[in-house]
C-alpha positions in Angstrom: -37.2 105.1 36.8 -33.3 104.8 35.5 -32.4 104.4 38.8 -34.4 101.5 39.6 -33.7 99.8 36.1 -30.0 99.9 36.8 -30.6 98.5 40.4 -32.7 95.8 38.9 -29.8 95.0 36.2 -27.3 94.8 39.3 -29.1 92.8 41.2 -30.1 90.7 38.0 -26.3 90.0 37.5 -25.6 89.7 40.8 -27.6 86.7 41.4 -26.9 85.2 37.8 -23.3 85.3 39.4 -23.8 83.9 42.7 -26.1 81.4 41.7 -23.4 79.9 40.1 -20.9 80.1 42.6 -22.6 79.0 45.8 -25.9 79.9 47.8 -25.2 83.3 48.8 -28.6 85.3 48.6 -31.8 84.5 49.1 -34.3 83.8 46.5 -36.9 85.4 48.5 -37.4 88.8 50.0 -40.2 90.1 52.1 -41.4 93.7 50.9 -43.9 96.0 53.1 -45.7 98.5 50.9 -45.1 102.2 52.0 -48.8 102.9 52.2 -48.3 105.8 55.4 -45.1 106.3 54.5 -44.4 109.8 55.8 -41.9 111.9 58.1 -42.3 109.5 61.8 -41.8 112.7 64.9 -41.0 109.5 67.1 -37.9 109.0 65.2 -37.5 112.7 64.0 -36.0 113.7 67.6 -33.0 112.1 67.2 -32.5 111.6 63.5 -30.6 114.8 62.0 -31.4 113.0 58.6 -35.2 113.3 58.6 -37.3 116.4 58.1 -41.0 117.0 58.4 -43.0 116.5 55.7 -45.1 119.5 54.7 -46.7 117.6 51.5 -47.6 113.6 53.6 -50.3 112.9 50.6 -47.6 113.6 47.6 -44.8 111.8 49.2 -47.5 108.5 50.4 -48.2 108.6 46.8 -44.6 108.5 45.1 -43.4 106.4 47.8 -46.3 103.9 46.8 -45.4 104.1 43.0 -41.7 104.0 43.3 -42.0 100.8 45.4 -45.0 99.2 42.9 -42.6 99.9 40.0 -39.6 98.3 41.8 -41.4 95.1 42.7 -42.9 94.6 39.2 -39.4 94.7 37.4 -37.8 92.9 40.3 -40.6 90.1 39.2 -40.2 90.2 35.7 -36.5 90.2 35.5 -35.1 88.2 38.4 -35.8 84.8 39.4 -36.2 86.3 43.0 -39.5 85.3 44.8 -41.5 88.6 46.4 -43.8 88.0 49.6 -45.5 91.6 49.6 -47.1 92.5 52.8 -49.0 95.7 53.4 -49.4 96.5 57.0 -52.6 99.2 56.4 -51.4 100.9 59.7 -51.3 104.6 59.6 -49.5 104.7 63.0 -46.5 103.2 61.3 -44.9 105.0 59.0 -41.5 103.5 58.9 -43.2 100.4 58.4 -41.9 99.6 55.0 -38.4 99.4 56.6 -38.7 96.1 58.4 -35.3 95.3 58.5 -35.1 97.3 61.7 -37.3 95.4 63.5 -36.2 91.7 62.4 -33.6 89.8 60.9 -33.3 86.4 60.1 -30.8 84.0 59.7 -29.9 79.9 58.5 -29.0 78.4 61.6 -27.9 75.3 60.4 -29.5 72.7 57.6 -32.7 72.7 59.1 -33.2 75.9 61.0 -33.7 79.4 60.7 -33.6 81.8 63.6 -35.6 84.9 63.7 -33.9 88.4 65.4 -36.6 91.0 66.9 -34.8 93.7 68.1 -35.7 96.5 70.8 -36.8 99.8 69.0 -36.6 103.0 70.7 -39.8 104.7 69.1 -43.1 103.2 70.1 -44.2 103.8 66.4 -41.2 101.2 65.5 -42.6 99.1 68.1 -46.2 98.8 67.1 -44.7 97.1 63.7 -43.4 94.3 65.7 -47.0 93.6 66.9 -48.6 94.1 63.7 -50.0 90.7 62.7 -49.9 91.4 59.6 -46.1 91.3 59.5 -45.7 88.0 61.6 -46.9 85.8 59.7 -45.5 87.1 56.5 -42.2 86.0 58.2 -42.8 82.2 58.6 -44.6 82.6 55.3 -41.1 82.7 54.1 -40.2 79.2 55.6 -43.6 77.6 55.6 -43.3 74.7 52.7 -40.1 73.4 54.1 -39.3 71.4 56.9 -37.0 74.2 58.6 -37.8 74.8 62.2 -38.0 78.4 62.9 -36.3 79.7 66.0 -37.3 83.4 67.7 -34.9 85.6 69.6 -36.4 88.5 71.0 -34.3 91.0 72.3 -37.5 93.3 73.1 -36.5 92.5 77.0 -34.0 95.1 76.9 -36.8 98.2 76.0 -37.4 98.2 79.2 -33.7 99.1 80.4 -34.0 101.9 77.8 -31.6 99.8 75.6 -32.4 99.8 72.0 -30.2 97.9 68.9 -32.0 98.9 65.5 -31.2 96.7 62.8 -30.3 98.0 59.8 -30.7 97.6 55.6 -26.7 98.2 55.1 -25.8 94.7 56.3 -23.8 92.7 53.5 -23.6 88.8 54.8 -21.2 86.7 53.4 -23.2 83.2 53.6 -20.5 81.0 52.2 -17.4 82.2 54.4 -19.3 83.3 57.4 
């Protein structure tokens, strides 16, 4: 609970501070509740950080919790606007990490270009199809007049080529 009170401070301040500098985050974040969050054994192969998960119910439930708590104080204490999307797909459970799947980035005054990147595991995959998440997307973009670009990169899957995204990027918007 400290923990996510101190992250909500930062990013609190953070924004206060940017806002009155330039444009350089978003006002608006797209959130997918962790409701099958568990251990994925498609990504578990190749990922020395992951272990299975002897106790899936406990874990679902804290996961669910921690993220519920989060989104309420990031509500209540930011200006920031939260689209919350809750896939209900037990096949995914690395669903509440779309930022591997998409991106999306300003283009220019009037457009905004959407990423979909080739994943490796087919669990990863099924998110991209889930139209639950889809939408959610343009939701983002849907009362103004941007035009929304796609570039799907999901041709290269089938050369066995895969380029994850990941939530570690840090975009400088004004210097580009």
């Amino acid at each position: 609970m400290e923990d996510n009170n101190a992250f909500v401070s930062e990013i609190k301040h953070d924004i206060e501070k940017r806002q009155k500098r330039s444009r350089q985050s978003s006002r608006h974040i797209l959130m997918v509740r962790p409701s099958f969050f568990t251990s994925n054994e498609d990504t578990m192969k190749d990922n020395v950080f992951m272990a299975v998960n002897s106790d899936k119910i406990n874990t679902q439930k804290q996961a669910v919790e921690e993220w519920d708590r989060l989104v309420d104080k990031i509500r209540k204490e930011t200006s920031i606007i939260v689209h919350v999307v809750d896939t209900h797909d037990e096949d995914c459970p690395d669903s509440c990490f779309p930022n591997n799947v998409f991106s999306t980035h300003r283009t220019g005054h009037d457009a905004v270009t959407t990423f979909w990147y080739p994943m490796k595991a087919p669990s990863r995959r099924k998110e991209r199809a889930n139209p639950k998440l889809s939408p959610s997307i343009y939701s983002f973009y849907e009362s103004s007049s941007l035009n929304i670009i796609n570039e799907d990169l999901t041709e290269f899957e089938k050369q066995d080529k895969h380029l994850e995204g990941t939530g570690s990027l840090v975009l400088d918007r004004v210097k580009k």
